[in-house]
N, C-alpha and C positions, 0 to 999 in steps of 0.2 A: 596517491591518497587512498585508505580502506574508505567502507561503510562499514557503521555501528549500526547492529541493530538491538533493540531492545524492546523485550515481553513485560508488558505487567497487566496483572486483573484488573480491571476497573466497573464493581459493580454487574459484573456478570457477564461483561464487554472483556474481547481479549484486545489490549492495545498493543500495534508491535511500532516502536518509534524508528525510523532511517535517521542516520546522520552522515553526512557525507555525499560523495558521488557516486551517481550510478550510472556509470558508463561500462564500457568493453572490458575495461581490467576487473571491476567490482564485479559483474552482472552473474559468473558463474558461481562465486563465493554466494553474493547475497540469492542467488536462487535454490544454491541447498541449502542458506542457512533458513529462509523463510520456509521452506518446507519442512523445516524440521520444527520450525516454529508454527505452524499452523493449527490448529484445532483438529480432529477428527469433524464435529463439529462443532454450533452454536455463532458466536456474534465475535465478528474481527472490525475493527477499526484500524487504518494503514495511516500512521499519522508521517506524512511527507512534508509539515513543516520544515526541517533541516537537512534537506536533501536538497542539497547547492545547485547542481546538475543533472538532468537526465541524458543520455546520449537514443538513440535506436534500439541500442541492447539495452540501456534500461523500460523500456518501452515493451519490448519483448519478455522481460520478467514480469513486468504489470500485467500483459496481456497471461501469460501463464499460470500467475497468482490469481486473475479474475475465473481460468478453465479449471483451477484448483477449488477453487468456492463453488463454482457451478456445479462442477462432477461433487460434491459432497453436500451434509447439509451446514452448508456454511452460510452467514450473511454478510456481507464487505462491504463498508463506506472506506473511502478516501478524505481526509481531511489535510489543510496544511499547503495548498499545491502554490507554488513561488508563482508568479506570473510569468516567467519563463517556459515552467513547466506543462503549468494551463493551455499556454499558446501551443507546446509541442503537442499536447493530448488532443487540444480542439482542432487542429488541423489534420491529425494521424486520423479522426473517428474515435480514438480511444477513449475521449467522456463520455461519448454513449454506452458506454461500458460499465460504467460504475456513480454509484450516489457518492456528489462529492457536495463536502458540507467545511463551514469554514476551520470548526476549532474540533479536537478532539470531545469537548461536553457535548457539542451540537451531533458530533457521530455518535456519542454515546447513546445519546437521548432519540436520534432517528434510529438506532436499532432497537430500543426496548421499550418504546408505543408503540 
């Protein structure tokens, strides 16, 4: 199975949507595609609603995408995350990592107050 990813403005907000899995086969694809997708800077919202699966290596692209926003000036909210998902990130440590908000408006709206 690939991931889709997809870019669009929203209000000053860069949205990039996942769809699909992100495990071992995706993770080197979706990590140069997200890079390529990234802002130099301003405001990202990572909408992981339709991201069925995370595996370790997609874990390790979050964790990358997060030193990617750091090292630049970027800001990153997470919205969308499956209950699956939530449980592998609150166990790894990896919600302490990023503002995660439920729906893509809700990240909108925490980056631009």
């Amino acid at each position: 199975m690939t991931m889709r990813l997809r870019k669009e403005p929203r209000g000053g907000v860069t949205v990039i949507s996942m769809d699909g899995r992100l495990d071992s086969e995706t993770a080197p694809r979706v990590q140069q595609d997200l890079r390529a997708l990234f802002p130099e800077e301003g405001l990202v919202v990572l909408d992981l609603s339709r991201t069925a699966y995370m595996s370790s290596a997609g874990l390790r692209v979050l964790l990358l995408v997060y030193r990617q926003a750091q090292s630049s000036a970027v800001r990153l909210v997470l919205t969308g995350l499956s209950p699956d998902v939530r449980t592998i990130m609150d166990a790894t440590g990896f919600l302490g990592f990023f503002t995660v908000v439920e729906s893509v408006e809700e990240g909108v709206e925490a980056l631009t107050v």
